[in-house]
C-alpha positions as CSV (number, residue, x, y, z in Angstrom):
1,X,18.1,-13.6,40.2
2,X,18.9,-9.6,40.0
3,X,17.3,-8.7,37.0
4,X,19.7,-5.7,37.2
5,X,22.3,-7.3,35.9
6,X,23.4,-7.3,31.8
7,X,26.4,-9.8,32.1
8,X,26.9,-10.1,28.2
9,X,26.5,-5.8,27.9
10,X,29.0,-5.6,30.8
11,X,31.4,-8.2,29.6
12,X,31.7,-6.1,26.3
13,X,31.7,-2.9,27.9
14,X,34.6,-4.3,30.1
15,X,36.3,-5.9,27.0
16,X,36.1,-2.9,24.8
17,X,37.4,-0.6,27.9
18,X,40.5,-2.2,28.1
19,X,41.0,-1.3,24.4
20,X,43.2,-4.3,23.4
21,X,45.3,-4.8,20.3
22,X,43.2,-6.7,17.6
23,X,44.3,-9.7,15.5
24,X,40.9,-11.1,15.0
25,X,37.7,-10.5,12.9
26,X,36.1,-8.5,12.0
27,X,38.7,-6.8,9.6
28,X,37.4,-3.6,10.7
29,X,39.1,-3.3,13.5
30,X,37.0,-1.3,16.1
31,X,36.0,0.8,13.0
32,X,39.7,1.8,11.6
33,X,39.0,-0.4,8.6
34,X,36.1,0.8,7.2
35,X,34.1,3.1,5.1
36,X,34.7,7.0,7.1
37,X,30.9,8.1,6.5
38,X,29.9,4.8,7.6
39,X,31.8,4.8,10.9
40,X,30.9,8.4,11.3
41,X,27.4,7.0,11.3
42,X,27.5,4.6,13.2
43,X,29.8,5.9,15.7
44,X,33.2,4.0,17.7
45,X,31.0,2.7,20.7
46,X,28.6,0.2,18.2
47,X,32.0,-0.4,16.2
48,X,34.3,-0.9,19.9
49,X,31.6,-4.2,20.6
50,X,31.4,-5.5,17.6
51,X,33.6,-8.4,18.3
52,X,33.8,-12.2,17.9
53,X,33.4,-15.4,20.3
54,X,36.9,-14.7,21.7
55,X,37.4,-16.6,25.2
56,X,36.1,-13.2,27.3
57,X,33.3,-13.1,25.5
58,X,31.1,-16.3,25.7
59,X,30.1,-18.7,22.6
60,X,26.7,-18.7,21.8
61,X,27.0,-22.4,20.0
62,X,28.8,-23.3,23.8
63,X,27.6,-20.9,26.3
64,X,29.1,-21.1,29.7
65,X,29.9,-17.8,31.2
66,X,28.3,-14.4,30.2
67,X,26.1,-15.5,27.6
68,X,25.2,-18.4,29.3
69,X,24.0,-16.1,32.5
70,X,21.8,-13.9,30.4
71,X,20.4,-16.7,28.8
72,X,19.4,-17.9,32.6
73,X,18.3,-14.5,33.5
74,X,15.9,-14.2,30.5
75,X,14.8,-17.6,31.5
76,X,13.7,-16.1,34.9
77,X,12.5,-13.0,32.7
78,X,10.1,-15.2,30.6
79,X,9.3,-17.6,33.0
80,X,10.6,-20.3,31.1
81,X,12.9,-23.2,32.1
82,X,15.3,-22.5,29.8
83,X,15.7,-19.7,27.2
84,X,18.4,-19.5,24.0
85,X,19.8,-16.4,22.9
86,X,18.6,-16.3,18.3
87,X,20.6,-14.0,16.4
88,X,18.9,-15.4,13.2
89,X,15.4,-13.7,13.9
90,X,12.5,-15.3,15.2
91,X,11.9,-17.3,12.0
92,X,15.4,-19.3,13.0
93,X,13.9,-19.7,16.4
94,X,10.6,-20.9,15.0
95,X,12.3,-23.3,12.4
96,X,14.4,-24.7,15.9
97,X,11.5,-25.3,17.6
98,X,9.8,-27.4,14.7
99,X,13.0,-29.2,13.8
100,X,13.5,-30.2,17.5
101,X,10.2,-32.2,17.8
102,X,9.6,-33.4,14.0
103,X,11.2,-35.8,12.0
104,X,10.9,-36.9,8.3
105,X,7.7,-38.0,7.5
106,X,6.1,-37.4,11.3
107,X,2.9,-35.3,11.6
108,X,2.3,-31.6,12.6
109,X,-0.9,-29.8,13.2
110,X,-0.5,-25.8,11.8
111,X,-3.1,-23.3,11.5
112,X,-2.7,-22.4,7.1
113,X,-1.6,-18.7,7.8
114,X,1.6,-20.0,9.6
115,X,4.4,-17.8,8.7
116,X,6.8,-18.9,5.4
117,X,9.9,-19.6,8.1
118,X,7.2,-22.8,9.4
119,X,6.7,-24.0,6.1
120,X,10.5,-23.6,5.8
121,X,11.4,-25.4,9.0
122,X,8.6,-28.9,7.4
123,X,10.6,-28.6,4.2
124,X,13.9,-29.1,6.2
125,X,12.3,-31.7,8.2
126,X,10.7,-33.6,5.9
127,X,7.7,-33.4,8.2
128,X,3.3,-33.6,6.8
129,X,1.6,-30.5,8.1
130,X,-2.3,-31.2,9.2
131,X,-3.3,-28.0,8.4
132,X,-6.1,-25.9,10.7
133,X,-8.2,-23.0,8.9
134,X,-7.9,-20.1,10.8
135,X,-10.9,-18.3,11.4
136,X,-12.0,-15.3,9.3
137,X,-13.3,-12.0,9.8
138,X,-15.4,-11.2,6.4
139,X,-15.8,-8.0,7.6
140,X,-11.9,-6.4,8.4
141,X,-10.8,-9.6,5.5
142,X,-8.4,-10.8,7.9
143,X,-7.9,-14.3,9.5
144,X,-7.6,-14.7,13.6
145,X,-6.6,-17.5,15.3
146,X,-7.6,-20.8,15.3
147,X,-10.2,-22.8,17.6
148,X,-9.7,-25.8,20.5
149,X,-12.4,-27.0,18.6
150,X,-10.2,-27.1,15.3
151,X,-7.5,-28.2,17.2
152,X,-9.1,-30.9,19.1
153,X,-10.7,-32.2,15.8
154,X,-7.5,-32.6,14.2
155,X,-6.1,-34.8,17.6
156,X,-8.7,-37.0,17.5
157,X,-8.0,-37.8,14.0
158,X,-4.4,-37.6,14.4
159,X,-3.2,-38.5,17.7
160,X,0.4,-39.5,16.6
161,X,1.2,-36.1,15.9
162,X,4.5,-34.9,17.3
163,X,3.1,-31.0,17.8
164,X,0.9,-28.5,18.0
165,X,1.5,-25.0,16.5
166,X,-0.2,-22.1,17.8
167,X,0.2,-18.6,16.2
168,X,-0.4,-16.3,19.6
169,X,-1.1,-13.4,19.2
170,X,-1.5,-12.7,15.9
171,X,-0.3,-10.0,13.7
172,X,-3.4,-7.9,13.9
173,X,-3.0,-8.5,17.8
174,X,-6.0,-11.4,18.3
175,X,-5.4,-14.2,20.7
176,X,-7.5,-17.7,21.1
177,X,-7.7,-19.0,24.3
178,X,-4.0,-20.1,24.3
179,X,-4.1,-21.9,28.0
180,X,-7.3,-23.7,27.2
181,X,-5.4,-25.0,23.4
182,X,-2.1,-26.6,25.3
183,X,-4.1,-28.3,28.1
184,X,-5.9,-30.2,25.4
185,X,-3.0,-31.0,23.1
186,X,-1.4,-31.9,27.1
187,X,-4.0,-34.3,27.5
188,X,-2.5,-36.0,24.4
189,X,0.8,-35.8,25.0
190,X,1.6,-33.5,22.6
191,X,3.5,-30.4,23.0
192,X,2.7,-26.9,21.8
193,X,4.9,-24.5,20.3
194,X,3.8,-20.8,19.7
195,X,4.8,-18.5,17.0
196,X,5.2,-15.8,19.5
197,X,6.7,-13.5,17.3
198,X,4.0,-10.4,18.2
199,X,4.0,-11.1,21.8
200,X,7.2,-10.2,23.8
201,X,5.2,-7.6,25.7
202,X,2.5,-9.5,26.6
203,X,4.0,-11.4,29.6
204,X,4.9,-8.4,31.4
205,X,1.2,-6.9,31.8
206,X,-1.8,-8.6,32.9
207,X,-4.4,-6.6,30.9
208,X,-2.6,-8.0,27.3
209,X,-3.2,-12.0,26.4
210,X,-1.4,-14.6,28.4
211,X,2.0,-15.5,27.0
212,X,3.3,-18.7,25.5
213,X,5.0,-19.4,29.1
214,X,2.1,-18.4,30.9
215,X,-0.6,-20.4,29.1
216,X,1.8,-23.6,29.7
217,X,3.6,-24.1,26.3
218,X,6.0,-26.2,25.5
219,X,8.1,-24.0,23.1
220,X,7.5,-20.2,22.2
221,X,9.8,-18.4,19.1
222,X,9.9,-14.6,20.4
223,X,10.8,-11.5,18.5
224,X,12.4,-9.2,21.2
225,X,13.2,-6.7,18.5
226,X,9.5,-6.2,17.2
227,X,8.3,-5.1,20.8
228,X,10.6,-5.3,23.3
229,X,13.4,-3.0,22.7
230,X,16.5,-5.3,21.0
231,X,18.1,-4.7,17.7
232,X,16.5,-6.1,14.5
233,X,16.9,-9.7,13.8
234,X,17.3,-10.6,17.7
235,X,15.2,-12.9,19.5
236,X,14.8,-15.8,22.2
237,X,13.4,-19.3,22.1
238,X,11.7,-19.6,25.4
239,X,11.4,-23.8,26.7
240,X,9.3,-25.9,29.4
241,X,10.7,-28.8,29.9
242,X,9.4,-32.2,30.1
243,X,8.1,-32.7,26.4
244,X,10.9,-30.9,24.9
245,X,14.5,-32.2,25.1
246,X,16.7,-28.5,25.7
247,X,20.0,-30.0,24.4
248,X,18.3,-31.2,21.2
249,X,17.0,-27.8,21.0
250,X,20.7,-26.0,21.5
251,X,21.6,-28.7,19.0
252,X,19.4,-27.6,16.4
253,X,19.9,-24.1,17.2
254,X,23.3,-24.3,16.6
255,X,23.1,-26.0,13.0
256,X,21.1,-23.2,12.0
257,X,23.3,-20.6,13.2
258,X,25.9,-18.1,11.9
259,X,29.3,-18.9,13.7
260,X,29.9,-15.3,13.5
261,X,27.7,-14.0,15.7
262,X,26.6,-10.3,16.0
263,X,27.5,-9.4,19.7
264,X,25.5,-6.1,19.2
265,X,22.4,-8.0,18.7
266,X,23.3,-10.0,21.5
267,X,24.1,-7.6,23.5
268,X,21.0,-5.6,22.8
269,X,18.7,-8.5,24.0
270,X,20.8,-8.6,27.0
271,X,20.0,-5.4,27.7
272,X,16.2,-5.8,25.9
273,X,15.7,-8.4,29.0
274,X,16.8,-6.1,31.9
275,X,14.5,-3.6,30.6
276,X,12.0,-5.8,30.5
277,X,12.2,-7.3,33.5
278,X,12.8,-4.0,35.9
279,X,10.2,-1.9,33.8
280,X,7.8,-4.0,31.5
281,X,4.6,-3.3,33.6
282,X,5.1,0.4,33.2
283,X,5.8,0.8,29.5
284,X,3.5,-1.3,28.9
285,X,1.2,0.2,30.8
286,X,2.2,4.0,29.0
287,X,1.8,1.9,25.9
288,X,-1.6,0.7,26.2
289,X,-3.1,4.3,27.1
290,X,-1.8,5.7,24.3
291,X,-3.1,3.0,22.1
292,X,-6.7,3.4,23.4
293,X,-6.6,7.1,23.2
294,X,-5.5,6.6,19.3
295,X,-8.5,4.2,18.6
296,X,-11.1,6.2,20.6
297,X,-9.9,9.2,18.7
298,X,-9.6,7.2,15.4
299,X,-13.3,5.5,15.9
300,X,-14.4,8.9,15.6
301,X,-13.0,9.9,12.5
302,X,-15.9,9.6,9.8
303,X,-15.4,6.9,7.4
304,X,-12.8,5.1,9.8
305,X,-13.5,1.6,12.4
306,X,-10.4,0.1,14.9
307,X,-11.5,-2.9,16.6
308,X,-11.4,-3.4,20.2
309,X,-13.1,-5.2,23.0
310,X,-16.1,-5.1,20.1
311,X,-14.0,-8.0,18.7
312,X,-14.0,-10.2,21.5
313,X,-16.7,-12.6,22.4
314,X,-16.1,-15.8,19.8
315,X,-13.8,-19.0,20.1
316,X,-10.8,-17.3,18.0
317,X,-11.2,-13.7,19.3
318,X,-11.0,-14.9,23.0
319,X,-8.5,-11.9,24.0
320,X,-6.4,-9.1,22.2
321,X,-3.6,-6.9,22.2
322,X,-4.5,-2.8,22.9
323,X,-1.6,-1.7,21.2
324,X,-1.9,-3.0,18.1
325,X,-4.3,0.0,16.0
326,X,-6.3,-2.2,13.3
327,X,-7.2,0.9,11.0
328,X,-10.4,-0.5,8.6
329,X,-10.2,2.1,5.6
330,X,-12.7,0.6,3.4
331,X,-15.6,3.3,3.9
332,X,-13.7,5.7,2.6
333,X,-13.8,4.6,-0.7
334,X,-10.1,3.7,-0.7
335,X,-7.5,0.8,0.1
336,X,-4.9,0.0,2.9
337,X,-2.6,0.5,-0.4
338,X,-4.4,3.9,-0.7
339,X,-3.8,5.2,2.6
340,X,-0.6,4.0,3.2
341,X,0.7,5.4,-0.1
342,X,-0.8,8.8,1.4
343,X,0.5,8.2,4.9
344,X,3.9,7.8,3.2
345,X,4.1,10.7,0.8
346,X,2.0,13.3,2.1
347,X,2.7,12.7,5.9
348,X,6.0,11.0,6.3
349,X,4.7,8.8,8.3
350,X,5.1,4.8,8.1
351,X,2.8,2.3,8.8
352,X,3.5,-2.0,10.1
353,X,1.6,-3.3,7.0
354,X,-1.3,-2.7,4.6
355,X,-3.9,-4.8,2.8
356,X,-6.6,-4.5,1.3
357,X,-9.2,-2.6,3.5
358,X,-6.8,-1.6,6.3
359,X,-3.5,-0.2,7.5
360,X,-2.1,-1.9,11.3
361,X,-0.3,0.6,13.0
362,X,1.8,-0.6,16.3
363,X,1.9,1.7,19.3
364,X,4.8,0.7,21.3
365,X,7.3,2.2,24.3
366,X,8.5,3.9,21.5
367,X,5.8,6.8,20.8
368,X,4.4,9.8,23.2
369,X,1.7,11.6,22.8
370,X,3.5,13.9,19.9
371,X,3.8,10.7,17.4
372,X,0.2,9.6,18.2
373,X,-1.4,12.9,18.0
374,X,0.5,13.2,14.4
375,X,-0.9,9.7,13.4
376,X,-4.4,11.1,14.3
377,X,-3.9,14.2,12.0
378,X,-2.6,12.4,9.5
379,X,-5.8,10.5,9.5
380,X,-8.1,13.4,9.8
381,X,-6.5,15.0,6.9
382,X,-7.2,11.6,4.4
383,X,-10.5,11.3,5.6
384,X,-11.3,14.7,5.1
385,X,-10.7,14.3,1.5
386,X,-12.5,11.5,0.9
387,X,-15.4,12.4,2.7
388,X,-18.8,12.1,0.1
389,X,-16.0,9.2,-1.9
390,X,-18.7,5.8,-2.6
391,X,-17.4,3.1,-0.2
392,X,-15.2,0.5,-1.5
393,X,-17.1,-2.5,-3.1
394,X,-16.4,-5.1,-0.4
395,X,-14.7,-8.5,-1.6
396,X,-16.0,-11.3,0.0
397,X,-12.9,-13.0,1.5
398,X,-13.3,-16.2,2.8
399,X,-11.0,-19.0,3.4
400,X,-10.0,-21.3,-0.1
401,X,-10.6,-25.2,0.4
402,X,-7.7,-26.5,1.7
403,X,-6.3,-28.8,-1.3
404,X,-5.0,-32.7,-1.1
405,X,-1.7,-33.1,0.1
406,X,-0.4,-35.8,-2.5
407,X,3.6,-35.2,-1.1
408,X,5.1,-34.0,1.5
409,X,6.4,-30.1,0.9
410,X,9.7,-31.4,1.3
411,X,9.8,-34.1,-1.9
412,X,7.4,-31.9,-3.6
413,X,10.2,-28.7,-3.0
414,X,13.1,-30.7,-4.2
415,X,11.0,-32.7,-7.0
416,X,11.6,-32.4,-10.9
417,X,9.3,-29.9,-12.3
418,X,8.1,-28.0,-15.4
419,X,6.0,-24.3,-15.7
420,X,2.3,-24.6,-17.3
421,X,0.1,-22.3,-17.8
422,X,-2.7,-22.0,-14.6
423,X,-5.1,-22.4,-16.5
424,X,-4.3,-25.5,-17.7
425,X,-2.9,-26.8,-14.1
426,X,-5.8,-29.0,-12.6
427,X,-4.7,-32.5,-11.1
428,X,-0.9,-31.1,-11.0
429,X,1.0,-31.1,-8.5
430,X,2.4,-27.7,-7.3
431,X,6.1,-27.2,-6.4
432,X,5.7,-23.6,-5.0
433,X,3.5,-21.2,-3.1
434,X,0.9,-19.1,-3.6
435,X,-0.7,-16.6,-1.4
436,X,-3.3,-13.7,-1.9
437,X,-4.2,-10.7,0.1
438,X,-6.3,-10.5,1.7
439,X,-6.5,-12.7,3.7
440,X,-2.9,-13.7,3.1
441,X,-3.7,-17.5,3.5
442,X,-1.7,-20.0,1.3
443,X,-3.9,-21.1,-1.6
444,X,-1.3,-24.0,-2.5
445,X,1.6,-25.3,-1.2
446,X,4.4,-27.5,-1.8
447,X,2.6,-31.0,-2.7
448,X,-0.9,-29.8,-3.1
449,X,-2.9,-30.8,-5.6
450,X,-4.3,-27.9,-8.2
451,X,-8.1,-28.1,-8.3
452,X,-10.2,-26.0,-10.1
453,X,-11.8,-24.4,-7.5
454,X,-8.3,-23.5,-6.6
455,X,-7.8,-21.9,-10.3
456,X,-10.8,-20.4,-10.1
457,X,-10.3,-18.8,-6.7
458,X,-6.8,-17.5,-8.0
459,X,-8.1,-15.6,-11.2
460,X,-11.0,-14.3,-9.7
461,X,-9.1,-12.6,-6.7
462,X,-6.1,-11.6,-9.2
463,X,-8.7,-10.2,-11.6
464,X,-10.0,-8.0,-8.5
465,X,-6.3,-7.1,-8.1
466,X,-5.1,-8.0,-5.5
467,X,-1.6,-9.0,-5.0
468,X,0.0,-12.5,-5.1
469,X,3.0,-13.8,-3.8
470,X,5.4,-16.8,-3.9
471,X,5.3,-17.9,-7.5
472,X,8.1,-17.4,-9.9
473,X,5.9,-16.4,-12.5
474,X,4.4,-12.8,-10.8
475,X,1.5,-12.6,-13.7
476,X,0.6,-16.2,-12.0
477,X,0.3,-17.0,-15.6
478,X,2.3,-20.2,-15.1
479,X,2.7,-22.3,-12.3
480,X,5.5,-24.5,-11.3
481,X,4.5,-27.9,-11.1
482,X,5.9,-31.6,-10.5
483,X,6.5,-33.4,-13.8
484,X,4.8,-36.0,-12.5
485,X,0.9,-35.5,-13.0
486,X,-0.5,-38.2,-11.7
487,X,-1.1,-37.6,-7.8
488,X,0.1,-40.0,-5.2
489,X,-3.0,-39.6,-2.9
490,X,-2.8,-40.8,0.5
C-alpha cells in the first residue's frame, strides 16, 4: 500500500476547502460560535476539521471509505491483520480487547501491576483474573515484567483460561521475552493480548524490543499519542487473526465509544501513521542517540544511576527501551518527589512521572540536543546541592502476598458495603483498591480478602509515607468493605 497517503487528513482537508454551509454539530460552527480567546488559540484550521460523521467523512462505528482505508493502511503500518482506529485512549482499546475474548465468570491470566483500565475492562466482564507477580527490582523499587516461567505456571494450572495479558514494554521501558511468552500461551491455545501502551515506536527500529505484532500477539492496545506523534487520547488496537474474532472486536469497540467522534484525533493518527511508516527508522534512530548521550552524561553526575544494558541479563529484563531515562535519585539524599518538585520550580522543566527513589524522563522525536543538554544541567545543578546530603534510607520494597480472591471484582464492585476502620478489617472482603508507591502494585482489589499481613504491609509503608491511592478514605483509615464478612472461598 503507499504509505504516503493520509485518506482521513485529506478527506477533511478536501471537506473543509470547499467551506460548506453548516447545519450540523458541533454548534460552533467552524469556530464562529465560540469563546474569541479560545478560537484565537486554537486557530480556524483545528476549528475548520472539527466536524462530525457526515457522509464525506467516514463513521468510525461503520467505516467503509476514508476511515476505513487508514485503518487498512495502519494495518500494513503495524503489521497487523487488521487495525481499529480508538479515540477513547489506549485504556478503551485495552478494555476492547479484554471484553472481546472474556466472558462472565471465564478466567484471565494478568500480571498484578496491570493498568486500572484492565481491572476496569474484568469488572465490565464479569471475568476472574489469575494474577502473575511481576518481578521486582529492590534496588530502583520498581516492578518489570513478568516471566514464561510465571506464565507457564499459571497455564498448567489453568488451562481454560480465555487469555494471556502481557504488559510490553513497560512504563520504565523493560521488556520480557515477549515472542518466547505468546508461543507458549499458543501452544495452549490461548491468545495474548499486550498492553502496548509504551511501545508505538518500538516496531519501527530493530535495536528497541520486538512489538506486540512482531512477537506474534493476538491483540496489542497502542498509545500513538504517547510516542508516536498523534493528539492525546488517540490510539489503535492492532489484531492477528485466527484466535481473535475482528467483528466481535469492532463490536465491542463500538459500545465503548463516543458517537461523536473527534475527527482531529482521528485525523492526527492518520497522519501519526504516515509518519511512522515513511520515517519511523530515522527518528527513532535520532531518538535513541540522544537518549544514550543523556544517560552516559547523567551516569556521570555524582549521586545519580540510569539503567541500561546493565539491566539486562534475567528472565524479566530480557530487552529494553533506550529512550526511556530511568533517573535513580536516592543517593542524593532526596526523593523522585524531591527532584521533581525542583525540576518543576527551579528549572521549568517537567518530568513523565516520579516515585519514590526516581524521576522517568522520555526522550522522544520531540527533543534536540538543546532540551537534552538543559535536562542534563538541570540535573547537575540538584546534585550539586546535595552533594555531602546522607543517602536516603532505602525501603525495602518487595512485592505484598497476593490475597484470596473470595468474588469476582465485578460482584465484589457492585456488592452492598459498609466503611471500617483498617485496622479492624481482617477476613473482610474489600470493595475497592488500594495501591502504594513504590512499587505501585495493587495491595487489594475488588473481592480480595483483608489479611493481616495485608494491614500490616499497608501501615507500615503509609507510616514511611509514601502515597496511596484508590480508596475513598485518603488517610486509609477506613476501608470499604462488603457487608458480608464471611468469605466465599473458592
Amino acid at each position: 500500500m503507499d504509505q504516503t497517503r493520509t485518506p482521513l487528513f485529506d478527506a477533511l482537508l478536501a471537506h473543509a476547502a470547499k467551506d460548506p454551509l453548516q447545519f450540523h454539530i458541533p454548534g460552533h460552527k467552524k469556530g464562529v460560535g465560540m469563546d474569541p480567546q479560545f478560537r484565537s488559540f486554537i486557530g480556524d484550521n483545528a476549528l475548520s476539521i472539527d466536524l462530525i460523521n457526515i457522509a464525506p467523512l467516514d463513521d468510525l462505528h461503520q467505516p467503509s471509505g476514508a476511515i476505513f482505508e487508514a485503518q487498512r493502511l495502519a494495518a500494513e503500518a503495524f503489521g497487523a491483520d487488521h487495525t481499529f482506529f480508538s479515540v477513547q485512549g489506549t485504556s478503551g482499546a485495552i478494555q476492547t480487547m479484554i471484553m472481546s475474548v472474556c466472558g462472565p465468570g471465564e478466567k484471565i491470566i494478568v500480571p498484578r501491576n496491570v493498568h486500572k483500565s484492565v481491572m476496569s475492562a474484568i469488572i465490565f466482564a464479569g471475568a476472574r483474573p489469575v494474577f502473575l507477580s511481576p518481578a521486582m527490582d529492590e534496588q530502583l523499587g520498581i516492578a518489570h515484567g513478568v516471566t514464561t516461567r510465571s506464565v507457564r505456571r499459571a497455564l498448567e494450572r489453568h488451562p481454560d483460561a480465555k487469555a494471556v495479558l502481557v504488559i510490553n514494554p513497560t512504563y520504565f521501558g523493560i521488556s520480557a521475552n515477549l515472542k518466547e511468552i505468546v508461543e507458549l500461551s499458543h501452544s495452549y491455545d490461548v491468545p495474548v493480548l499486550v498492553d502496548e501502551a509504551h511501545g508505538v515506536h518500538i516496531h519501527f527500529h530493530e535495536e528497541l524490543p520486538l512489538s506486540a505484532m512482531q512477537a506474534g500477539a493476538d491483540m496489542a492496545a497502542t498509545s500513538v499519542h504517547k510516542l508516536g506523534g498523534s493528539l492525546t487520547q488517540s490510539s489503535v488496537l492492532n489484531i492477528r487473526g485466527g484466535r481473535v474474532n475482528p467483528k466481535r472486536v469492532q463490536a465491542i469497540l463500538s459500545m465503548l465509544t463516543t458517537t461523536s467522534t473527534s475527527y482531529l484525533l482521528l485525523a492526527s493518527l492518520d497522519a501519526a501513521r504516515r509518519t511512522l511508516a515513511m520515517n519511523g527508522r530515522a527518528l527513532a534512530e535520532r531518538a535513541i542517540g540522544l537518549a544514550r548521550h543523556a544517560r552516559e552524561r547523567i551516569n556521570a553526575i555524582p549521586g545519580l544511576y540510569c539503567f541500561g544494558n546493565d539491566i539486562l541479563g534475567a528472565e524479566a529484563t530480557f530487552d529494553y527501551d533506550p529512550t526511556k531515562l530511568t533517573i535513580h535519585v536516592r543517593r542524593l539524599g532526596i526523593t523522585g518527589y524531591d527532584a521533581e518538585k525542583q525540576l518543576r520550580e527551579r528549572y521549568n522543566i517537567e518530568v513523565e512521572m516520579s516515585d519514590m527513589y526516581n524521576i522517568l524522563c522520555i526522550v522522544t522525536p520531540g527533543d534536540t540536543e538543546d532540551t537534552v543538554a538543559k535536562l542534563l544541567d538541570a540535573l547537575h545543578g540538584i546534585a550539586a546541592e546535595q552533594s555531602g546530603a546522607a543517602e536516603m534510607k532505602n525501603v525495602i520494597v518487595k512485592n505484598p502476598k497476593i490475597p484470596t480472591l473470595a468474588l469476582s471484582p465485578r460482584d465484589a464492585f457492585y456488592a452492598e458495603t459498609e466503611s471500617v476502620p483498617l485496622a479492624e478489617a481482617d477476613g473482610r472482603i474489600i470493595a475497592e483498591f488500594i495501591m502504594v508507591y513504590p512499587p505501585g502494585i495493587p495491595i487489594l482489589l475488588p473481592g480480595e480478602v483483608i489479611s493481616q499481613e495485608n494491614i500490616d504491609y499497608i501501615t507500615e509503608h503509609v507510616e514511611i509515607g509514601l502515597p496511596v491511592q484508590g480508596p475513598e478514605d485518603k488517610t486509609i483509615r477506613n476501608v470499604k468493605v462488603i457487608i458480608e464478612e464471611r468469605a466465599i472461598n473458592e
